[in-house]
C-alpha positions as CSV (number, residue, x, y, z in Angstrom):
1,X,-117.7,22.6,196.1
2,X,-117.4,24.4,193.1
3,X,-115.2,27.7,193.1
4,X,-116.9,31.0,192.6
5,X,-115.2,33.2,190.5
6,X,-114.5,37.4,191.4
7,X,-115.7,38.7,188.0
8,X,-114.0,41.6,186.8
9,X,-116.1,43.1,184.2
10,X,-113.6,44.9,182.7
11,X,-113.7,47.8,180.6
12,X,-110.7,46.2,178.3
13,X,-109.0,46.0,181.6
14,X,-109.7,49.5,183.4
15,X,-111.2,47.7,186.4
16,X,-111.2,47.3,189.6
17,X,-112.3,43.9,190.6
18,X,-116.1,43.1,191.3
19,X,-117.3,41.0,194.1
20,X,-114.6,39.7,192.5
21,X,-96.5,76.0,178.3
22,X,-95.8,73.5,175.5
23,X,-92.7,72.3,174.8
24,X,-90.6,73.9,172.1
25,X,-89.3,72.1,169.1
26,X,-85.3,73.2,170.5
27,X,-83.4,70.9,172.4
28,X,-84.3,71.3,176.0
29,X,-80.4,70.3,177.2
30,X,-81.8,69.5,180.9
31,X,-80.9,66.6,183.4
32,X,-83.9,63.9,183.9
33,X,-84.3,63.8,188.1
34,X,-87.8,62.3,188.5
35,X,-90.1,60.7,187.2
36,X,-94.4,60.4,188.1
37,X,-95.4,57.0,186.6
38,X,-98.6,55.3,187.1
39,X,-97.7,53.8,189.8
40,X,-98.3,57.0,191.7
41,X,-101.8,56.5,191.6
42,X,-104.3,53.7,193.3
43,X,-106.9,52.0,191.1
44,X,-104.6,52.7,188.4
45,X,-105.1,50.3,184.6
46,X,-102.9,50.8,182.1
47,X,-103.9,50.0,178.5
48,X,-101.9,50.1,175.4
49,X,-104.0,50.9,171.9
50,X,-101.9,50.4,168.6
51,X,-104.1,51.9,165.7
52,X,-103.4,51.3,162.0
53,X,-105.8,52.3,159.6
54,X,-108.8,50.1,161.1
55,X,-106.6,47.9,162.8
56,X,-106.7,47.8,166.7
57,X,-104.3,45.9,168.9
58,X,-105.0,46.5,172.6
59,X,-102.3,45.4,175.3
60,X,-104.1,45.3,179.2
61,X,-102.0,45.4,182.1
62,X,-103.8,43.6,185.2
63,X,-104.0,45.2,188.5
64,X,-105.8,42.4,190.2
65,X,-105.1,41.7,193.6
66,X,-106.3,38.7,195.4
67,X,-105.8,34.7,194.5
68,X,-105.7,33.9,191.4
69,X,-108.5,31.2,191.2
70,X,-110.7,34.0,192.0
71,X,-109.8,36.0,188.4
72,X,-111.9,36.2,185.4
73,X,-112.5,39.4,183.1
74,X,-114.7,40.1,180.7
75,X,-114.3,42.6,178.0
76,X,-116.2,44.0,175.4
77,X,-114.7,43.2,171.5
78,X,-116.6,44.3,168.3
79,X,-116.3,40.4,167.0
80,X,-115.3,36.8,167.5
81,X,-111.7,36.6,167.7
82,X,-109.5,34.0,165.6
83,X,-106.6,32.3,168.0
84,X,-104.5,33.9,166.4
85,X,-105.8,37.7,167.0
86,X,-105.0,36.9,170.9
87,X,-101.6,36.8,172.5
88,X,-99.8,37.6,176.2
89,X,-97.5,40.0,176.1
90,X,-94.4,41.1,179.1
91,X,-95.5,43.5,181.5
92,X,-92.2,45.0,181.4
93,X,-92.8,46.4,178.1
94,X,-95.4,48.5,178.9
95,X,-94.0,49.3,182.4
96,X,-90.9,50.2,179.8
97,X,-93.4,52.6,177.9
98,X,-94.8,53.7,180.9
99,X,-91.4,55.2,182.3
100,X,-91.1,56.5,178.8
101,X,-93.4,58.8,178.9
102,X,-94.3,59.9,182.5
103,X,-94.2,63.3,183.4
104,X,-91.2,64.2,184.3
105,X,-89.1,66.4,187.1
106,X,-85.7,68.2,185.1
107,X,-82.7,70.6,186.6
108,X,-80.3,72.6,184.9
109,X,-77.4,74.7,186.2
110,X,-77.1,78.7,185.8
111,X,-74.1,79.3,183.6
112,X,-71.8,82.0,184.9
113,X,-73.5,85.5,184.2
114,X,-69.9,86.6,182.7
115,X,-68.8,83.7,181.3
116,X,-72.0,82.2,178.9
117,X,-71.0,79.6,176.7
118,X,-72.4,79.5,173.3
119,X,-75.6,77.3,172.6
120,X,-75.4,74.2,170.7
121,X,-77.6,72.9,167.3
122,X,-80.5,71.4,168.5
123,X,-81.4,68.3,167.2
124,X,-83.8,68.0,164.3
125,X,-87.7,67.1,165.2
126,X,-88.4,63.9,163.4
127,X,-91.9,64.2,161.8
128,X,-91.7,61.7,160.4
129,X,-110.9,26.8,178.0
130,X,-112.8,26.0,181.0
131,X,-115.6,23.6,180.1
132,X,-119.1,25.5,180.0
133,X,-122.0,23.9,181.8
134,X,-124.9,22.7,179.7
135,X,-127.1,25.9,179.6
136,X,-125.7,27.8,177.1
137,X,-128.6,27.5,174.2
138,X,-131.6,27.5,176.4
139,X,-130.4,30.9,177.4
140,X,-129.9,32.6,174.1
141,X,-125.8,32.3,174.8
142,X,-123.6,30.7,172.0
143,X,-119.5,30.0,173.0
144,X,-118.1,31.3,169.6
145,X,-114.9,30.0,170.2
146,X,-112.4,29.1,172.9
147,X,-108.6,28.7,173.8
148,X,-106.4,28.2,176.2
149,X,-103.9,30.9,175.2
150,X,-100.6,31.6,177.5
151,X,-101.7,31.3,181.0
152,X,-105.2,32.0,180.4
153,X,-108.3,29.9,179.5
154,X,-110.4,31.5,177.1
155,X,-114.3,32.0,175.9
156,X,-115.7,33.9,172.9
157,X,-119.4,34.8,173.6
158,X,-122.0,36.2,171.9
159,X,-126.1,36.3,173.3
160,X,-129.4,36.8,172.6
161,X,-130.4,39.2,175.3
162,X,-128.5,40.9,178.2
163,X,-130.9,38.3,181.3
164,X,-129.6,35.3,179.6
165,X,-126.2,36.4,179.4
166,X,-125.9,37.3,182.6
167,X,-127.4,33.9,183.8
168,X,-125.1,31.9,182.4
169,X,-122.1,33.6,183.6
170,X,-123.6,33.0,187.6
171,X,-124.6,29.6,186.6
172,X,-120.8,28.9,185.2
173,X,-119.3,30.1,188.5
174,X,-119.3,34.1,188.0
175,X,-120.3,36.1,190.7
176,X,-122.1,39.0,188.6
177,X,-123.3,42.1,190.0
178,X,-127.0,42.7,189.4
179,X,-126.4,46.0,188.2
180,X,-124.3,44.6,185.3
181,X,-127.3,43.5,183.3
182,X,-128.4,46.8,181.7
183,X,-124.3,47.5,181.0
184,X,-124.2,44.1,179.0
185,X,-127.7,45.1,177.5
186,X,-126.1,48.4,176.1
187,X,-122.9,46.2,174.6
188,X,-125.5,44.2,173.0
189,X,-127.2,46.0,171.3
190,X,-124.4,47.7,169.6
191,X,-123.5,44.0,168.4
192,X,-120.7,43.4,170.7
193,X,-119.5,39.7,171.6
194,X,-117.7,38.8,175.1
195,X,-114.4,37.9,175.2
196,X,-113.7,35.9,178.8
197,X,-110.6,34.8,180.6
198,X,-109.5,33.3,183.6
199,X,-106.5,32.1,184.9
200,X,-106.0,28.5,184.0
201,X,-103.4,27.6,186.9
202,X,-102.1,24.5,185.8
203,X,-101.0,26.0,182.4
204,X,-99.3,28.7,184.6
205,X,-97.2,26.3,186.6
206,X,-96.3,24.6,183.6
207,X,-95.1,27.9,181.9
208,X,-93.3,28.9,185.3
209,X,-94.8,32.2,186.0
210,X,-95.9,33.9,189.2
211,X,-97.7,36.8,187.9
212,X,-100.5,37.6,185.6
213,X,-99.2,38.9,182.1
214,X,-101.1,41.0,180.0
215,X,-103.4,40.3,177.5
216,X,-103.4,41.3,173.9
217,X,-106.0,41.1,171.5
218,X,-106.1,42.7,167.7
219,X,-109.0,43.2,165.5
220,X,-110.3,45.5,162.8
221,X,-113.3,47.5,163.3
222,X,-113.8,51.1,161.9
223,X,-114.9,52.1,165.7
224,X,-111.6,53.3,167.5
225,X,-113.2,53.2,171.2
226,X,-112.5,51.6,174.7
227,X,-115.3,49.9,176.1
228,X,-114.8,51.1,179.9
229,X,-118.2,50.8,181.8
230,X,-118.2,47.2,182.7
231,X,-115.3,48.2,184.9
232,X,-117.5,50.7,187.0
233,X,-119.9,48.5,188.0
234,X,-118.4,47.8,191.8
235,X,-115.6,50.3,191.7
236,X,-115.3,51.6,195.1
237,X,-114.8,55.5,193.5
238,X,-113.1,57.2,191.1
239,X,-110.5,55.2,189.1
240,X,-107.5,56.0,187.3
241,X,-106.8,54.9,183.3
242,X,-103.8,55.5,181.7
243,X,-104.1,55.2,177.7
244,X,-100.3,55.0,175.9
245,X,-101.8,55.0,172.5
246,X,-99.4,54.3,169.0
247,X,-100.2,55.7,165.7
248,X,-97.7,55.8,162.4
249,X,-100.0,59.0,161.7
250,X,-99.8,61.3,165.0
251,X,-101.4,62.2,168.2
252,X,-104.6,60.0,169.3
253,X,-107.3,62.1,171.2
254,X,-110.7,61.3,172.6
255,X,-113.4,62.2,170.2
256,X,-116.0,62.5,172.8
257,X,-114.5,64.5,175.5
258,X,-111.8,67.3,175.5
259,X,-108.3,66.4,175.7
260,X,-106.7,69.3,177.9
261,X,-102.7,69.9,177.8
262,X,-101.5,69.7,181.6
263,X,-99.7,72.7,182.4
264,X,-95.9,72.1,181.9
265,X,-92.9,73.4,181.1
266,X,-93.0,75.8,184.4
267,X,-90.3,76.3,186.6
268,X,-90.7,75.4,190.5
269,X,-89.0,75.3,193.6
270,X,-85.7,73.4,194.3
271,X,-87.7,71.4,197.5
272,X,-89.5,69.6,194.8
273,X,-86.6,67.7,193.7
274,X,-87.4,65.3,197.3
275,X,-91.7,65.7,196.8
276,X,-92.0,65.2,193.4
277,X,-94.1,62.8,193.9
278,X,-96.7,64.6,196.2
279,X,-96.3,67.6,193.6
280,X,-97.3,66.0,190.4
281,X,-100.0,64.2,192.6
282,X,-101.5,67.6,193.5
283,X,-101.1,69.2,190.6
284,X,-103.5,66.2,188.9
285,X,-105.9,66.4,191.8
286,X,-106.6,70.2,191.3
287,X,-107.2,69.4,186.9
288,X,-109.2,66.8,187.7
289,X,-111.3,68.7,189.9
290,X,-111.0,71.7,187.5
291,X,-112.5,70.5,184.8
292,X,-114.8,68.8,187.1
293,X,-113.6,65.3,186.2
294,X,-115.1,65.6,182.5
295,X,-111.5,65.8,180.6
296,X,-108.6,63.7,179.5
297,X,-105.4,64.6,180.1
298,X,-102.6,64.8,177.9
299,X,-99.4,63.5,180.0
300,X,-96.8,63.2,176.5
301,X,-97.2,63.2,172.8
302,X,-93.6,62.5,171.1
303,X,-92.5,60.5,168.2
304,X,-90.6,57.4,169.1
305,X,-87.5,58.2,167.6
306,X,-86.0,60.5,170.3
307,X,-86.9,62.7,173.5
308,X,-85.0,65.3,175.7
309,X,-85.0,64.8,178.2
310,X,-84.9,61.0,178.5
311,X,-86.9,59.3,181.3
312,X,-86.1,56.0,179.8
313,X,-84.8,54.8,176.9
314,X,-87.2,54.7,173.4
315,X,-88.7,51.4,173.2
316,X,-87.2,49.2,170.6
317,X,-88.3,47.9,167.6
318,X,-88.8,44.7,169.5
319,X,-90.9,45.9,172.2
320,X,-92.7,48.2,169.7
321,X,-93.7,45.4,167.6
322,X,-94.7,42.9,170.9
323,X,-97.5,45.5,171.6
324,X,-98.5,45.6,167.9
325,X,-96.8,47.7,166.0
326,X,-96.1,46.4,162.4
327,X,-95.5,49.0,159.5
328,X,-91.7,48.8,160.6
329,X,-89.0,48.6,158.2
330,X,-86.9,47.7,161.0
331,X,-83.4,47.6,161.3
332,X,-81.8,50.8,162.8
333,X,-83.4,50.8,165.8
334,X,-85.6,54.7,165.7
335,X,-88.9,54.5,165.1
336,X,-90.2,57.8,163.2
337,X,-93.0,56.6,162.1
338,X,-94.0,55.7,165.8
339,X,-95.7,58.6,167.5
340,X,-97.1,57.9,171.2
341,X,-99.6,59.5,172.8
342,X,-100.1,59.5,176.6
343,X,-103.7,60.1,178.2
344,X,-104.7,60.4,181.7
345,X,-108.0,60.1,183.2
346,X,-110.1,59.8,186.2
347,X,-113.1,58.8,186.1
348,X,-116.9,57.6,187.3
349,X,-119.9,56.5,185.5
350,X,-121.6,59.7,186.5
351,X,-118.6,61.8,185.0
352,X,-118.1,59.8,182.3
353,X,-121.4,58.2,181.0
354,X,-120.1,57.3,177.7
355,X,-117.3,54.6,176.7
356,X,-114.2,56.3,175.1
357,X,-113.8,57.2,171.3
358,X,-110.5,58.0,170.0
359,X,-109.7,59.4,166.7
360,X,-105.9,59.5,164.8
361,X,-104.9,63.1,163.9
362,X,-101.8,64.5,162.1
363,X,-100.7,66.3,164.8
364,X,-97.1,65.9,165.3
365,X,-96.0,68.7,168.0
366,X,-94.1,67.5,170.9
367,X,-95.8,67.6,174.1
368,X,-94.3,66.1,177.7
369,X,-95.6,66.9,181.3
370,X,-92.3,68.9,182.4
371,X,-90.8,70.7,185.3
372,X,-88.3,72.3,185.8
373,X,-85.5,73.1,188.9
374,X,-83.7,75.6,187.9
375,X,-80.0,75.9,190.1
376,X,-79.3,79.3,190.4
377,X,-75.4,80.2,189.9
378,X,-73.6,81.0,193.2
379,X,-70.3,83.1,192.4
380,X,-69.3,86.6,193.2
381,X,-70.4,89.2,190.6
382,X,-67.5,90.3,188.6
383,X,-69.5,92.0,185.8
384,X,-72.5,94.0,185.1
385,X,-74.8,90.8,183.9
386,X,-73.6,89.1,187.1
387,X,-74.9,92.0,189.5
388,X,-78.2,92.2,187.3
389,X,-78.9,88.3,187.6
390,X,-78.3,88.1,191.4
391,X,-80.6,91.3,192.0
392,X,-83.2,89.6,189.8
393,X,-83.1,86.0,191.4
394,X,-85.6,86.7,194.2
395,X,-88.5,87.9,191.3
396,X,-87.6,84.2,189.8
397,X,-87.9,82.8,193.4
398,X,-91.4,84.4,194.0
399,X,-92.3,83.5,190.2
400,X,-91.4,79.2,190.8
401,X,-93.1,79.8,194.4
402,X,-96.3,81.3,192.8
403,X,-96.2,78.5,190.0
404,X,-96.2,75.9,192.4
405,X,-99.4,77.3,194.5
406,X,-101.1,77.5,190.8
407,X,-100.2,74.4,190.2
408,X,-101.3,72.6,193.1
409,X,-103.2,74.6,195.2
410,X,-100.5,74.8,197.7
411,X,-100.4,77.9,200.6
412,X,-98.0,79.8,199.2
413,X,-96.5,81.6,202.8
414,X,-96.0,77.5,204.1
415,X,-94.0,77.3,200.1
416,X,-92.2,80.8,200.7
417,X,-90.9,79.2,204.0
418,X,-89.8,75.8,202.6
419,X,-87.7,77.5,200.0
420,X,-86.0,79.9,202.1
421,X,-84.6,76.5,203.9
422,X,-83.0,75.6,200.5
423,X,-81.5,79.1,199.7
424,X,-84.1,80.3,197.5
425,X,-85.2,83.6,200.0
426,X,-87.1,86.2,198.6
């Protein structure tokens, strides 16, 4: 009995499976405490775009669950790929990039009032294949190409008409959604092909891994877009995409729907320091449904050289060039000429009826989702400036307790009583 493969469609894998205030240029001098990474969030993809003039290399990190023989995916490229314009890469370097640049949960200590020490220089800103049945021409389909690359098994298709297509995927073992046929008619008549994998097991074995790595593909192609309806198709509701673009030039936006700075930069109550994660998870919930899930959200923009506060480390040169990046002179291990760009979305097919179009700019600016505990000083006032900063720390206690209910839609009485718990009474 032949197996029946789940099909994810996959908007260059931002699927769920079918049937199958800104930062300032100075030094921030803070401690990293917390970090909100994607894994925060269900029904969570994670795509890496490397742009270079007209050059795209997308990295997709898989978040299939279920048995592997049930895998395939089909995305969406703007032509047949060589071999050698399709690779695997480690999911740990974009889990690496991912920890990089999630929003992130900072503390600093109140100096003494009577005792300030002087500030230090800040640091300068940088600106720097399965066998196919026999069906295949009677039904407008032609295989361009296919490989076994990695773990995978590979197709290149193009077709006639959107019917055929999807008739030849059921009759090859896909199990394809009905409602996918006017999605695939949409690709195809912008003069898209289909690139197809599934997991060829025995190559797996062979290889020794347990787990799906991600797939990498480069072409060029004036269009700077991500294909991201075939992934709708069955998706149970909203889904979450996480975009970690790199650019020599500067900050990557969407072209098609505003790009909106999360709040940041803000101070909030010390609590947060043990619900960080329920925090930043709020605070997305009430953007989202601000701006009525029609925006992308800008989590980080930095160049790759440095970043204060440090959730993790800069990626190397290594890792930069495994996801695609090649302009690098290489050698002392900063990357100027990197800048990344973090975008956040949640979206629907209703909210989002068009597939996303990015464009480079020469924005530079430093942007990271930040907040901020700020440790109030705790000694006896032996000066004027010490008597004025205790009688104005319960105006800074209401102002981090009425952040946080703007932020997140919190009750602020319930936050008033949580932060008299940890001292911070007003």
């Amino acid at each position: 009995m032949r197996t029946r493969l789940r099909l994810s469609l996959a908007a260059l894998g931002c699927a769920a499976a079918l049937a199958l205030p800104v930062a300032s240029a100075a030094a921030f001098c803070g401690f990293y405490v917390a970090q909100a990474g994607t894994s925060l969030f269900n029904q969570a993809s994670k795509v890496v775009l490397v742009r270079d003039g007209d050059r795209t290399t997308i990295t997709m990190a898989n978040d299939y669950q279920g048995e592997l023989t049930e895998f395939a995916i089909v995305i969406p490229v703007p032509s047949v790929l060589d071999r050698d314009q399709i690779d695997v890469a480690e999911p740990a370097v974009i889990d690496h990039l991912d920890a990089y640049t999630a929003p992130r949960l900072v503390e600093y200590h109140d100096f003494d009032p009577c005792n300030i020490p002087m500030p230090t220089a800040a640091p300068l800103l940088t600106d720097s294949a399965p066998q196919p049945e026999l069906r295949a021409n009677s039904l407008g389909v032609t295989i361009e190409a296919q490989y076994t690359v990695g773990e995978y098994d590979i197709l290149i298709l193009s077709a006639d008409e959107s019917a055929g297509l999807q008739l030849w995927l059921s009759a090859n073992g896909y199990q394809v959604p009905q409602r996918a046929e006017p999605v695939l008619r949409r690709y195809l008549e912008a003069g898209m092909k289909f690139f197809v994998a599934r997991v060829n097991l025995k190559q797996q074995t062979s290889l020794g891994f347990s787990y799906l790595r991600p797939l990498q593909i480069s072409f060029r192609s004036p269009a700077f877009m991500l294909p991201i309806h075939l992934g709708m198709i069955n998706a149970a509701g909203p889904q979450e995409l996480f975009v970690f673009a790199l650019s020599r030039r500067g900050r990557v936006e969407t072209a098609n729907y505003p790009v909106h700075e999360l709040p940041a930069g803000v101070g909030v109550p010390l609590y947060i320091e043990d619900e960080f994660a329920d925090f930043y998870k709020a605070l997305f919930d009430l953007q989202v449904e601000n701006a009525d899930m029609r925006a992308v959200f800008l989590e980080y923009a930095w160049d790759m050289s440095w970043c204060d506060p440090c959730a993790a480390d800069p990626l190397s040169d290594a890792e930069l060039a495994a996801l695609g990046v090649d302009w690098l002179a290489g050698g002392d291990g900063a990357a100027p000429d990197v800048h990344v760009t973090r975008l956040h979305l949640r979206y629907t097919a209703e909210a989002f009826p068009e597939d996303l179009m990015f464009r480079e700019t020469d924005n530079r600016e430093n942007f990271q989702g930040r907040y901020i505990l700020n440790h109030p000083w705790s000694g006896e006032a032996t000066c004027p400036e010490a008597e004025a900063y205790l009688d104005n720390l319960p105006d800074r206690f209401r102002d981090e307790a009425e952040n946080l209910t703007r932020l997140t839609g919190w009750d602020f009485d319930t936050i008033r009583q949580r932060m008299a718990q940890t001292g911070q009474a007003f």
